[in-house]
C-alpha distance (Angstrom), angle and dihedral (degrees) to the residues before:
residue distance angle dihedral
X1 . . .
X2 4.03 . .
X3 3.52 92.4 .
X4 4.27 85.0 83.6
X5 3.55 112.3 130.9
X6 4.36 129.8 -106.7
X7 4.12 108.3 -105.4
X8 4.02 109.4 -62.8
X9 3.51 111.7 -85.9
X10 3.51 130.1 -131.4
X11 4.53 122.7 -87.5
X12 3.94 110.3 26.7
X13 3.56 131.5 -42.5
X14 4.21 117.9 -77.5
X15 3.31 113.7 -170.8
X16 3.77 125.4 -166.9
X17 4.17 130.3 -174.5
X18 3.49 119.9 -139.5
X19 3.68 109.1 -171.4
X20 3.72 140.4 141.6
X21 3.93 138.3 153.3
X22 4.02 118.7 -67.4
X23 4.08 102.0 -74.3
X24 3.72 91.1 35.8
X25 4.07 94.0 119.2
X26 3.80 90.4 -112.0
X27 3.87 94.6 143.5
X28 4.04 86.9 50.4
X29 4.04 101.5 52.1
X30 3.97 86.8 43.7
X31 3.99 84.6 46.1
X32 3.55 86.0 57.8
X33 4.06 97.0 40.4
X34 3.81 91.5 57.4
X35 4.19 86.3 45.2
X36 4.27 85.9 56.1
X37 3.82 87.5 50.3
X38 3.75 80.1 -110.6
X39 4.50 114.1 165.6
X40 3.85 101.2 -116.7
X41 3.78 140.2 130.6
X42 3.38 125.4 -56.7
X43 4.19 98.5 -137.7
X44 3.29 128.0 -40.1
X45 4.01 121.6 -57.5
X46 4.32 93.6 -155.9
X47 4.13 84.9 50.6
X48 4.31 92.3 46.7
X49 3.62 91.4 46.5
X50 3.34 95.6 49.0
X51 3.63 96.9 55.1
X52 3.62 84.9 53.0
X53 3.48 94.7 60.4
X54 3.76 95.8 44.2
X55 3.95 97.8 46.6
X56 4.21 84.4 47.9
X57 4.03 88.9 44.5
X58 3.88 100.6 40.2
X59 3.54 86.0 -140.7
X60 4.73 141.9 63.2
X61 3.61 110.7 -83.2
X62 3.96 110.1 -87.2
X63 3.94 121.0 -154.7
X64 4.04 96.8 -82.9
X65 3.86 88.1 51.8
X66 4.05 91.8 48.5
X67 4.14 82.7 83.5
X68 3.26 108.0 58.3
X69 3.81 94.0 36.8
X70 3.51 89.9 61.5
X71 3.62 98.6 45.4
X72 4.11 81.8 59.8
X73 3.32 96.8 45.6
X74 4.16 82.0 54.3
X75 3.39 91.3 50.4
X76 3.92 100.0 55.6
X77 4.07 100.8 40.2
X78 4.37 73.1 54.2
X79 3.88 88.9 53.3
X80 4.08 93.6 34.6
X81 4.05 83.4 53.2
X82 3.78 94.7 46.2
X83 3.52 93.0 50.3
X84 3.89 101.7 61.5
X85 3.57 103.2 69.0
X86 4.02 99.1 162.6
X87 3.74 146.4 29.9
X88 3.95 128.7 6.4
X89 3.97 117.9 -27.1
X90 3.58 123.8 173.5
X91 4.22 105.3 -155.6
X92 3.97 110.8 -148.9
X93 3.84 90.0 -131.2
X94 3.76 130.0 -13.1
X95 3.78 141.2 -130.5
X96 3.91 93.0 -91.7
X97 3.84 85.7 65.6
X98 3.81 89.1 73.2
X99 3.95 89.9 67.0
X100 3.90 89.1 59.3
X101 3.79 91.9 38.6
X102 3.66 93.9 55.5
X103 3.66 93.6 36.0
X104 3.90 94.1 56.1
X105 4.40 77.7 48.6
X106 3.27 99.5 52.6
X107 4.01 94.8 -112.6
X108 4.16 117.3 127.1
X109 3.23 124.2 -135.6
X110 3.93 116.0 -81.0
X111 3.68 137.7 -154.6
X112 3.89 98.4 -94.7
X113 3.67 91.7 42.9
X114 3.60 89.2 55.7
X115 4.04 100.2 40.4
X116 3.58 90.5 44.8
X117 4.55 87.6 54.6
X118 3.54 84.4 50.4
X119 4.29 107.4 46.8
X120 4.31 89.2 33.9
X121 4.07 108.4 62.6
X122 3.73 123.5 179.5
X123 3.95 121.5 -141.8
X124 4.15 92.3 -133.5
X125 3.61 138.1 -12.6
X126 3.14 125.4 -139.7
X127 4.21 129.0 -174.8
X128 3.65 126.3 -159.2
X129 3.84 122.2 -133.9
X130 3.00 115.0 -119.5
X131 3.67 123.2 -92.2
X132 3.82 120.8 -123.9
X133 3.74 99.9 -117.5
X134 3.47 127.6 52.0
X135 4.13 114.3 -144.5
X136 4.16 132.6 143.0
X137 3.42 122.9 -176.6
X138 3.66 90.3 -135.2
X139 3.62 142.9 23.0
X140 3.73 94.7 -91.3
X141 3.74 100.5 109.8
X142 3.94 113.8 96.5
X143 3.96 95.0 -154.4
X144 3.36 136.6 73.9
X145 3.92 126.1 -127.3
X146 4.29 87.5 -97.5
X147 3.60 92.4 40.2
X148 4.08 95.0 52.4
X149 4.29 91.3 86.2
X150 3.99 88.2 52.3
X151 4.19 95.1 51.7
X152 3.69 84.8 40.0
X153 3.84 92.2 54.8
X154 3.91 98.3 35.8
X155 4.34 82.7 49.2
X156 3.69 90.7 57.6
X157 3.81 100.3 42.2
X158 3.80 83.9 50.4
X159 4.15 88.2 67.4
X160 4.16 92.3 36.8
X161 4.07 79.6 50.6
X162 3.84 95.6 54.2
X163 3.84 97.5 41.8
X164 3.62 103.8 -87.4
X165 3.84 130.4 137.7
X166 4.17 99.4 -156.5
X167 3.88 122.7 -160.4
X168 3.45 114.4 -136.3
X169 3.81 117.7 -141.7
X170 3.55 110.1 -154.8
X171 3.88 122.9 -126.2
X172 3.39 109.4 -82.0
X173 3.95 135.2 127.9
X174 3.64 114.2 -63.6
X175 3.19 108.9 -108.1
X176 3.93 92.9 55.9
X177 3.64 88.2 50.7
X178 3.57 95.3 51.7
X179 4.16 84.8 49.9
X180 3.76 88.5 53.8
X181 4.41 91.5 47.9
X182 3.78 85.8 51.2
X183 3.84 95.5 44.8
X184 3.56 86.8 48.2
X185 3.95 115.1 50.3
X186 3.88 124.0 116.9
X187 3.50 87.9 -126.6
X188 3.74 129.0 50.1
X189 3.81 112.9 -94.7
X190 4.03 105.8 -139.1
């Protein structure tokens, strides 16, 4: 999967979400975190697993697929969170997005889901505004233009849900928004 980590850096592991609705700037601000030399996913798990499933299915994800693509998509932010083990790492998206994920599908929340929110804590959270366009170079993105403010919302509730207090970083080019994530971790940033 490309979302392995860089080498483990030295002290103990911080680990930091970046996550947002679909047109949030995501790819941007982790564009710019790999340009810093910055530790941070490598894509985006949900979006490799998903092409998985499609090339293996011939065909989008319908509703009694949404299930076991989830449970994948569980199972590598679990083996992208195992794998840091020391020093700064910024995650592009979290466990707690599977609750709005599967929300905005229809799915509830199941016991893994939940067990896995519990035993794998992030040091902050923090959501991107979303951006004022809407574009994806592919066809990757489950929501439509009017349904972008719902995922967004159901994303977000997902963190209040499993004890988080997110900081939003408004929309903004990505290197300013990266500024503001460094200038704004609970732990210094060396």
């Amino acid at each position: 999967m490309s979302t392995s980590t860089t080498p483990t850096t030295p002290g103990p592991p911080h680990r930091y979400v970046i996550t947002g609705g679909p047109s949030s700037g995501k790819e941007a601000v982790f564009e710019a975190l790999h340009e810093r030399g910055i530790p941070a996913s490598q894509g985006e798990i949900a979006r490799e697993v998903y092409r998985r499933h499609r090339e293996r299915l011939g065909r989008h994800l319908l509703v009694g697929d949404r299930t076991a693509y989830s449970r994948e998509v569980l199972a590598g932010f679990i083996d992208e969170y195992r794998a840091h083990t020391g020093g700064h790492y910024f995650y592009n998206r979290g466990i707690p997005d599977g609750y709005g994920w599967d929300r905005f599908f229809g799915i509830g929340p199941y016991a893994e889901l939940e067990e896995a929110s519990r035993t794998y804590r992030y040091d902050a959270v923090f959501v991107l505004d979303p951006l004022d366009d809407f574009t994806s170079a592919d066809d990757l993105v489950w929501a439509k233009e009017r349904e972008i403010p719902r995922v967004h919302e159901l994303i977000v509730q997902g963190y209040y849900d499993t004890g988080y207090r997110p900081t939003f970083v408004a929309a903004d080019d990505a290197q300013a928004r990266v500024d503001f994530i460094l200038n704004n971790l609970p732990t210094r940033f060396a």
